[in-house]
C-alpha positions in Angstrom: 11.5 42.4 26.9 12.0 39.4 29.4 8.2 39.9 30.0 7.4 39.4 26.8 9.3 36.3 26.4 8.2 34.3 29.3 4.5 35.7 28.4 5.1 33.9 25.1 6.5 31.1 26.9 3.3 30.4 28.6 1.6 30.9 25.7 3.2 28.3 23.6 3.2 25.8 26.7 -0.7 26.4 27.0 -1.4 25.9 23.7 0.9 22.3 24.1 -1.4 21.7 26.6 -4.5 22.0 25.1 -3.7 19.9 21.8 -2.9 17.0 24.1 -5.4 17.4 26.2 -8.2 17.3 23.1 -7.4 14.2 22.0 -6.5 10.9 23.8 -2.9 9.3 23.5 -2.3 5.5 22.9 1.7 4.6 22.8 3.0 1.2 21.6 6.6 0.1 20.7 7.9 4.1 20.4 5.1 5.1 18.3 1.8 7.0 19.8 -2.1 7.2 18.1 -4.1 10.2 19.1 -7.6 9.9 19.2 -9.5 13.2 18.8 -11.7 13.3 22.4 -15.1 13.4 20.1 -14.3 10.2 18.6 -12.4 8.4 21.4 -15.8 7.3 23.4 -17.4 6.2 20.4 -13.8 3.6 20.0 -12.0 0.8 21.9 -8.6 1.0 21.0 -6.4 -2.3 21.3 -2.7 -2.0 22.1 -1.5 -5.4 21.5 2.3 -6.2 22.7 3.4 -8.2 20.1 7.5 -6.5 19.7 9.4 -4.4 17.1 6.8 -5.7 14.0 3.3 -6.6 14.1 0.0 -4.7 14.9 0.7 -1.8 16.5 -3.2 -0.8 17.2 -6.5 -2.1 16.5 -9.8 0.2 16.3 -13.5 -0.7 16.5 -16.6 1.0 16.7 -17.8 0.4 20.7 -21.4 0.5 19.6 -21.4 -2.6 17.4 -19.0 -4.9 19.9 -22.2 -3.7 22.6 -24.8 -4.5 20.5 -23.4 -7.9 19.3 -22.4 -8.6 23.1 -26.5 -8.5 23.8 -27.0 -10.0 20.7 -24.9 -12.8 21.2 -23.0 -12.2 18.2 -19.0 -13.4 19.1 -17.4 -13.8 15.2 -14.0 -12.1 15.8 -14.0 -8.6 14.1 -17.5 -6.6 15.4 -17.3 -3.6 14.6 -13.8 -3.1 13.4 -12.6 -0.1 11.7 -8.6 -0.7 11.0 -5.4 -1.4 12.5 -2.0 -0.3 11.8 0.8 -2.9 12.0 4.4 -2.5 11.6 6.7 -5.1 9.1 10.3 -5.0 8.0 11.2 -4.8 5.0 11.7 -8.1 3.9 8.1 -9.3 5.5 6.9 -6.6 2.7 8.5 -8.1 -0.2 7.0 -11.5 0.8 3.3 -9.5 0.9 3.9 -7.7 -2.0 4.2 -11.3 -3.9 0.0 -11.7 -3.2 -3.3 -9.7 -3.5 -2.7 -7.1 -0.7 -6.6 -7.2 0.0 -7.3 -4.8 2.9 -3.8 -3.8 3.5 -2.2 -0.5 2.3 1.7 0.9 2.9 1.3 4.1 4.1 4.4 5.4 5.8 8.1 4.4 6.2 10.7 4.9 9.3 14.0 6.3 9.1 15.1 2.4 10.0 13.6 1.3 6.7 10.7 -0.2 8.8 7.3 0.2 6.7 3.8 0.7 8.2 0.6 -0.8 6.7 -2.8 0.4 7.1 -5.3 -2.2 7.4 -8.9 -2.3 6.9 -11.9 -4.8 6.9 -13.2 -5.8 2.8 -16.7 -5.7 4.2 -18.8 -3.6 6.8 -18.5 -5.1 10.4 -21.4 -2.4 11.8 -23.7 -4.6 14.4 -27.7 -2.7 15.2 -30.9 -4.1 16.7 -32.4 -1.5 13.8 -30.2 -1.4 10.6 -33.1 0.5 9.0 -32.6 3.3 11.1 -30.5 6.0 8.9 -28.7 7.1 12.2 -26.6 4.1 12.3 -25.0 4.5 8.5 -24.4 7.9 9.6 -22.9 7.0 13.3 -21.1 4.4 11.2 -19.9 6.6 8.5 -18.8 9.2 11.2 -16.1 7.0 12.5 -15.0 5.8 9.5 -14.1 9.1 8.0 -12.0 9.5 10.8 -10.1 6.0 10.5 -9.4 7.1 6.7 -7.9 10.1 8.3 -5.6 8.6 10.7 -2.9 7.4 7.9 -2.3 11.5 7.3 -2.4 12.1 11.5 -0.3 9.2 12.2 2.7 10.1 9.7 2.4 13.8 11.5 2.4 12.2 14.9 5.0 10.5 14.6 8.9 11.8 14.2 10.6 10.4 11.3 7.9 8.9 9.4 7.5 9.8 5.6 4.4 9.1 3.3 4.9 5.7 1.5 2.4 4.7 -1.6 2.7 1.4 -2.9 0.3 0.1 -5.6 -0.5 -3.6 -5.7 -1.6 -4.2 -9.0 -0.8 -7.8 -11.0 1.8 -5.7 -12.6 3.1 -5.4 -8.9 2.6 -9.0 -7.8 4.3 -10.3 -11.0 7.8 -8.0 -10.6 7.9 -8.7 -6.9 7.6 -12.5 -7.9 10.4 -12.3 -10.0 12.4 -10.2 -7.3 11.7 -11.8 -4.4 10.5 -15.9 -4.5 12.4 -18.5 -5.7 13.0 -20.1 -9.3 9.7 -17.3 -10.7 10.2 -18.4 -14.7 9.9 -15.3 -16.9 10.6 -14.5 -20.2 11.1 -11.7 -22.3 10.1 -10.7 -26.0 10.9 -8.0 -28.7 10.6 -8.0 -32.5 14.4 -7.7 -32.5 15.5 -10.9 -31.1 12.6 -13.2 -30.4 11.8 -14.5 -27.0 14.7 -15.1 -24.4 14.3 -16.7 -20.6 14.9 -14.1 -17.9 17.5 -14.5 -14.9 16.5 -12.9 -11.7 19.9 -11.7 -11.4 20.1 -10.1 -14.4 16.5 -8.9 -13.7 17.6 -7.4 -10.5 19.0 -3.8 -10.9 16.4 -3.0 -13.5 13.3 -4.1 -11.9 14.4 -2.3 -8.8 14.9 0.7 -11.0 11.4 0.2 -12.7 9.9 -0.6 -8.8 11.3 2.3 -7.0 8.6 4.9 -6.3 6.9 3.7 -9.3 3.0 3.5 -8.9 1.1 1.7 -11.4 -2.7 3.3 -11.7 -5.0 1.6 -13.3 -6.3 3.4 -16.8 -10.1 1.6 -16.7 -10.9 4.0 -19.8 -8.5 3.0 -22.0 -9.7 0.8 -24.6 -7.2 0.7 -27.7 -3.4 0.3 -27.4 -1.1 2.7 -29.4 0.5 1.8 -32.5 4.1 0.4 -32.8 7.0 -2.0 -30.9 6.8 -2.8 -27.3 8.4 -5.0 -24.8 6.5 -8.4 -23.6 7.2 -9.4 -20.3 5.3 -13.2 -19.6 5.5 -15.5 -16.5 4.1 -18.3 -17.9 3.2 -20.1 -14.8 1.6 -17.5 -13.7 -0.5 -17.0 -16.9 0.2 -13.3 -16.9 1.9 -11.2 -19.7 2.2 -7.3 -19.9 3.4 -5.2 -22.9 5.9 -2.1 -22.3 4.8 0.2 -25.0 7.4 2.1 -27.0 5.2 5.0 -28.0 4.0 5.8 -24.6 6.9 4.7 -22.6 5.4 4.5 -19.2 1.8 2.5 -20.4 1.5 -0.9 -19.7 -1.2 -3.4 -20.5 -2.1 -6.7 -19.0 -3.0 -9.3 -21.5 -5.1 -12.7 -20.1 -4.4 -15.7 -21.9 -7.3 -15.9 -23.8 -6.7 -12.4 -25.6 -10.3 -10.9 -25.2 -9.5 -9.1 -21.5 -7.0 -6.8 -21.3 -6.2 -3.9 -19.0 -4.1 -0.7 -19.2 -1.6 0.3 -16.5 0.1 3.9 -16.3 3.6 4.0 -14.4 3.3 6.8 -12.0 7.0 8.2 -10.9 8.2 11.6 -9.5 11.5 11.5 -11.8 10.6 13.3 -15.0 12.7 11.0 -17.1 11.2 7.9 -16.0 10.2 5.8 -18.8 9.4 2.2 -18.2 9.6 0.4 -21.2 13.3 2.0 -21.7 14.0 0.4 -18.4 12.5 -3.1 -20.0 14.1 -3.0 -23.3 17.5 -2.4 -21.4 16.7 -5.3 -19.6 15.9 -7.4 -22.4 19.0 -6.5 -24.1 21.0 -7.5 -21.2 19.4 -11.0 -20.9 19.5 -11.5 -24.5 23.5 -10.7 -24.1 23.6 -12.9 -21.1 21.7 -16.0 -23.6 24.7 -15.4 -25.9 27.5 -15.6 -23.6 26.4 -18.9 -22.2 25.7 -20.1 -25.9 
């Protein structure tokens, strides 16, 4: 029997062994980036040592940084593939408040600490030959393995869970009210007319609508359903979006002019979610706060 359990022993120990040993290991402020070993020649991998929040790594393809070098090519970004960066959790709320272009929250820490993935808006591949199909395919090879590394990363690393954030105008208009200063909104119903918002009134229920709420766009919705719904405007922001009663978790975006709009569905895990129950509460509440002060 005592064979048979320091047999196993080895056997688990070897097999230790060779994962680590088939992929290369880059650590940075308690976190660690594995790099399968048929991808990790084809990289350069930067470990800046910037403290607790920042970039934590940076990728790029080593093909392109050569070929620019004898090219003389020396704009910053050659060849890059992504980076994955570290912020707390008020640095978030402040990004959350604009167009998260190129940057995607894909994991959280058991300190609250959030980590982004982030990615180039254009391709960054540098050839002598870019007619040569080998180098989309070279390209594209390394790339499928950068849009991997959010899934590898959160496995790699103890105490990470998977974080989704959407970051839609819907997203950038609720954070603005949450989380900058003096952000004017109002609120509207058939029931009471228009009433000003107060972010402290706002609070508890946009948190509420926020928390592991996504918003996904709907691009094949055309025609809203028939009935009441909630209007939420920021009016120096020219944006309003109406909470429908019928379908309590659709939202659409309305442009000042009237002719573009664009449908939202609220994405949540809890069953009873409903959205425009969490508006209309919230409208009630601010129309009773209007009345006290009156």
């Amino acid at each position: 029997m005592k064979k048979t359990f320091i047999f196993c022993c080895m056997a688990i120990c070897l097999f230790a062994a060779t994962a680590v040993c088939s992929a290369a290991q880059f650590t940075n402020q308690g976190t660690v980036l594995n790099v399968p070993n048929e991808y990790n020649n084809l990289l350069l991998v930067d470990v800046p040592n910037e403290g607790a929040y920042g970039t934590l790594y940076s990728v790029t393809e080593r093909a392109s940084v050569l070929y620019a070098a004898k090219q003389g090519i020396t704009w910053d970004g050659v060849g890059w593939l992504f980076s994955i960066s570290r912020v707390d959790e008020e640095t978030l709320h402040e990004l959350q408040c604009y167009n998260m272009f190129g940057q995607q929250v894909f994991a959280k820490d058991q300190k609250g600490d959030y980590y982004l993935y982030n990615h180039p808006t254009d391709v960054r591949v540098v050839r002598d030959d870019y007619s040569d199909p080998k180098v989309m395919e070279e390209w594209s090879y390394v790339n499928d393995w950068g849009n991997s590394v959010k899934e590898s990363f959160i496995a790699d690393n103890y105490g990470l869970t998977p974080e989704k954030r959407s970051n839609t105008d819907l997203d950038i208009a609720l954070s603005r009210i949450l989380y900058m200063e003096n952000t004017p909104f109002s609120l509207s119903t058939t029931q009471f007319g228009p009433v000003n918002g107060k972010r402290d009134v706002a609070e508890p229920y946009l948190n509420k609508l926020m928390n592991g709420t996504v918003f996904e766009y709907q691009f094949d919705r055309k025609e809203a359903p028939d009935g009441e719904y909630v209007v939420l405007e920021l009016p120096g922001e020219d944006m309003r979006f109406d909470f429908f009663t019928a379908d309590k978790n659709l939202i659409r975006q309305v442009w000042p002019d009237g002719e573009m709009v664009m449908f939202y569905q609220a994405v949540n895990a809890d069953e009873d979610f409903k959205a425009t129950e969490i508006m209309n509460d919230l409208y009630l509440a601010s129309v009773s706060e209007a009345l006290m002060k009156k």
